[in-house]
Backbone bond lengths (Angstrom), bond angles and torsions (degrees), N, CA, C in turn:
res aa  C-N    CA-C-N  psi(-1)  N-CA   C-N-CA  omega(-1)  CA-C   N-CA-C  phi
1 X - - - 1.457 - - 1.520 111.55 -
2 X 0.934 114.19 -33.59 2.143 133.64 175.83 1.658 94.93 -44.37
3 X 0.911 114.59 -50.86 1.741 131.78 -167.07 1.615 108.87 -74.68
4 X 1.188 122.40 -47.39 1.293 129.72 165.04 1.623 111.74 -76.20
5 X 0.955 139.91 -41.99 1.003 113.36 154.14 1.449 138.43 -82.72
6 X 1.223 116.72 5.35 1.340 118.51 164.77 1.984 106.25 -95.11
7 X 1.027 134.66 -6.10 1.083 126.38 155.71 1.449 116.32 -92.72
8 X 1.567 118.76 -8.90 1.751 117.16 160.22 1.941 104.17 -52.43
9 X 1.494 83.23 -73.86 1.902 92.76 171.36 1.383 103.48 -40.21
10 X 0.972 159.51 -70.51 1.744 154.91 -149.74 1.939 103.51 -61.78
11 X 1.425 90.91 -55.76 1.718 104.10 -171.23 1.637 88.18 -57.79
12 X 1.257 126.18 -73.54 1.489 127.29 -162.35 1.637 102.13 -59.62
13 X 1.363 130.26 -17.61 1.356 107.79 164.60 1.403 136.87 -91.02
14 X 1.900 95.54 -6.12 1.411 108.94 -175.82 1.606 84.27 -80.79
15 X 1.692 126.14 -46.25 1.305 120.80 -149.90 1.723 105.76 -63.49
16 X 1.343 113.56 -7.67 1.764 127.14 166.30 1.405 133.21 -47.84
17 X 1.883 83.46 -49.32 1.391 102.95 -164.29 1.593 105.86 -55.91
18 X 1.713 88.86 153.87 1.976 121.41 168.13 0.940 113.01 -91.45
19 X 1.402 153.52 -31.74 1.407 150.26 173.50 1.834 110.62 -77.62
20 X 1.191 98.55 -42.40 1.740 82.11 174.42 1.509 112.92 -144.40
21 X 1.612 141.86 164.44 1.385 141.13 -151.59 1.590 84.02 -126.39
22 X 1.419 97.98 124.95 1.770 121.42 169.40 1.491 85.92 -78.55
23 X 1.679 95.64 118.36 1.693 106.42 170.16 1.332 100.56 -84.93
24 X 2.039 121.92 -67.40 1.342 132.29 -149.44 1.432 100.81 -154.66
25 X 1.297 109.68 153.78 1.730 112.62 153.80 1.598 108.98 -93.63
26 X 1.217 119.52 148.21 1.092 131.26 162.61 1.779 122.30 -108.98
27 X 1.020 137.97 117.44 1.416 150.57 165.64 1.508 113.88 -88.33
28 X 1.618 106.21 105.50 0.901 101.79 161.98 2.049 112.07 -104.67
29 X 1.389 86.58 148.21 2.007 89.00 -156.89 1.594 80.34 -111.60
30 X 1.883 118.88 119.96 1.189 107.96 147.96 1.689 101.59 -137.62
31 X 1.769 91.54 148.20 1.609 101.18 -162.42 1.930 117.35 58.54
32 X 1.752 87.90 -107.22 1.376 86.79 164.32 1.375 125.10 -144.34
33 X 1.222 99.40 31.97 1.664 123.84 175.59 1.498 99.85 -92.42
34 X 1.577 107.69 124.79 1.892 95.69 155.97 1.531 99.06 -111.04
35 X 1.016 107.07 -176.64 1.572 135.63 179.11 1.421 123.46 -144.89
36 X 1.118 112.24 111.95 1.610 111.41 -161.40 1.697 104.70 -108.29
37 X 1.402 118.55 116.36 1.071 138.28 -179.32 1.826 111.68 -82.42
38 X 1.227 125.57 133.17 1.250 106.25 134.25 1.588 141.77 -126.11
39 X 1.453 113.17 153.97 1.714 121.63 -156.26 1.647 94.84 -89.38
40 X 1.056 98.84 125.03 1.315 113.20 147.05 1.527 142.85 -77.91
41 X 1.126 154.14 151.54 1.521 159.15 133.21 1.977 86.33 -55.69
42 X 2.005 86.23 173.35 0.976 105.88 164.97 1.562 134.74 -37.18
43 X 1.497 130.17 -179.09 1.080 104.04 151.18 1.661 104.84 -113.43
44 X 1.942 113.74 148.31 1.236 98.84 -148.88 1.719 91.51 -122.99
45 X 1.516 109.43 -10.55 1.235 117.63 175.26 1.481 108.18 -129.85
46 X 1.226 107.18 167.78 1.756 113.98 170.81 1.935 112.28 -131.79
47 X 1.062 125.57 -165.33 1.088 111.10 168.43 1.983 118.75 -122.30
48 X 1.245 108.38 122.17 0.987 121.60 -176.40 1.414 108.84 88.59
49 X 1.606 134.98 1.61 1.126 134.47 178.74 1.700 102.35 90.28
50 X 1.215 104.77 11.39 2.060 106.87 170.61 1.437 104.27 -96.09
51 X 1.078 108.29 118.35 1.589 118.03 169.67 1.700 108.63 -72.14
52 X 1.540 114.94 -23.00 1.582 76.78 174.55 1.782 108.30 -105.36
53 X 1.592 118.27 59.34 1.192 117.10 -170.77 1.154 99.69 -153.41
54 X 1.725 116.59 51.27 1.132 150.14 143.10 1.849 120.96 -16.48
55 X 1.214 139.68 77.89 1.465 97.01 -168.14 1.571 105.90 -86.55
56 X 1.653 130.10 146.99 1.447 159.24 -168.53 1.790 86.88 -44.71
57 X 1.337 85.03 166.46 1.762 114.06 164.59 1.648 107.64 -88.21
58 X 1.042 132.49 171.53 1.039 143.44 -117.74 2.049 75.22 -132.78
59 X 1.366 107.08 132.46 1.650 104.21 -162.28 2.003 100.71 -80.09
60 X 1.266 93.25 143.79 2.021 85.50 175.07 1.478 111.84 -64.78
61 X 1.484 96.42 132.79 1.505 117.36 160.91 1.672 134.01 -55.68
62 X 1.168 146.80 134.31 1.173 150.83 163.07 1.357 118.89 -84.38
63 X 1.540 109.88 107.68 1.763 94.28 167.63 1.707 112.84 -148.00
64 X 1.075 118.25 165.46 1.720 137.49 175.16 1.439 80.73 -74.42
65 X 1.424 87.13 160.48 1.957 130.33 174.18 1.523 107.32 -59.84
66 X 1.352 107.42 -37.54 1.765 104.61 -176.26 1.265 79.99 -67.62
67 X 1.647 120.52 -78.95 1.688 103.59 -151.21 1.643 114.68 -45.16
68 X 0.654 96.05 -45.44 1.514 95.99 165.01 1.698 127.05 -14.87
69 X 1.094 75.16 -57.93 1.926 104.17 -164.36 1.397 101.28 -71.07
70 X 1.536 116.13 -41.29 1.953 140.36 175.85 1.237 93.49 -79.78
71 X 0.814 124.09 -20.15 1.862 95.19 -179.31 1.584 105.43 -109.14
72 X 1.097 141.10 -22.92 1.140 148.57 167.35 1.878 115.89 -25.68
73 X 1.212 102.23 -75.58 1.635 124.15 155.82 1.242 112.53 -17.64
74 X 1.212 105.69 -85.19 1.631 137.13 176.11 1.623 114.67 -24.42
75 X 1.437 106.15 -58.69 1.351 133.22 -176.82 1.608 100.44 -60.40
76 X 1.504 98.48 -45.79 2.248 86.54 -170.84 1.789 105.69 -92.27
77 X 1.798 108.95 -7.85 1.469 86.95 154.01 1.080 145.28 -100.88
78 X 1.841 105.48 11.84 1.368 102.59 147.59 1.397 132.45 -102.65
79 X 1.712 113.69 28.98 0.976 139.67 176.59 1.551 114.45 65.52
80 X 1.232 118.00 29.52 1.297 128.78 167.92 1.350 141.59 -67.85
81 X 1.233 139.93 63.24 1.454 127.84 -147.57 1.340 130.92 -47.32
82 X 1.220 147.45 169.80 1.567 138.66 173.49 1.401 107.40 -166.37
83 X 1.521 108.08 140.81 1.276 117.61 167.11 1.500 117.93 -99.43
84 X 1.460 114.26 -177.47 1.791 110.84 170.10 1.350 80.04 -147.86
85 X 1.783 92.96 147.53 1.174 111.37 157.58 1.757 125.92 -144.26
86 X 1.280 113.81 128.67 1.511 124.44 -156.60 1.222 110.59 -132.74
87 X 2.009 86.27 75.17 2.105 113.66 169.98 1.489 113.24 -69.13
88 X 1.102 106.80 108.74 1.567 102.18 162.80 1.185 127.37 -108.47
89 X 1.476 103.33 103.72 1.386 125.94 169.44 1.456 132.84 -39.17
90 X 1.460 139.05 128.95 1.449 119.53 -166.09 1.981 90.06 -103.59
């Protein structure tokens, strides 16, 4: 539960940010590994007005199927949207 809620706090501080707009998470589900992406919007600010001082996206997450299942909830009550996606590779 430490983990899910410390990525509530992360999502709600990225969803803050001035340099770029948290669109969505994306889940990608393979086997039983997910990988939690997050989508950006444009970028609509920079810092200090330097374009090459960009700051990064927010690095992908690692999680099991339970977290999965716990963070799901979480995500639409802070009205956050999310997709899944479950590529199977040959």
């Amino acid at each position: 539960m430490k983990k899910i809620d410390r990525l509530i706090r992360e999502i709600k501080r990225e969803q803050n940010r001035t340099d770029k707009l948290l669109r969505e998470i994306t889940f990608e589900i393979r086997d039983k590994q997910v990988i939690m992406f997050f989508n950006y919007e444009e970028t609509i600010d920079n810092i200090h007005d330097n374009p090459h001082a960009v700051k990064h996206n927010h690095d992908p997450e690692f999680l099991n199927l339970k977290e999965l299942d716990m963070l799901k909830p979480k995500l639409s009550e802070i009205g956050l949207p999310f997709t899944e996606r479950r590529d199977d590779f040959m």
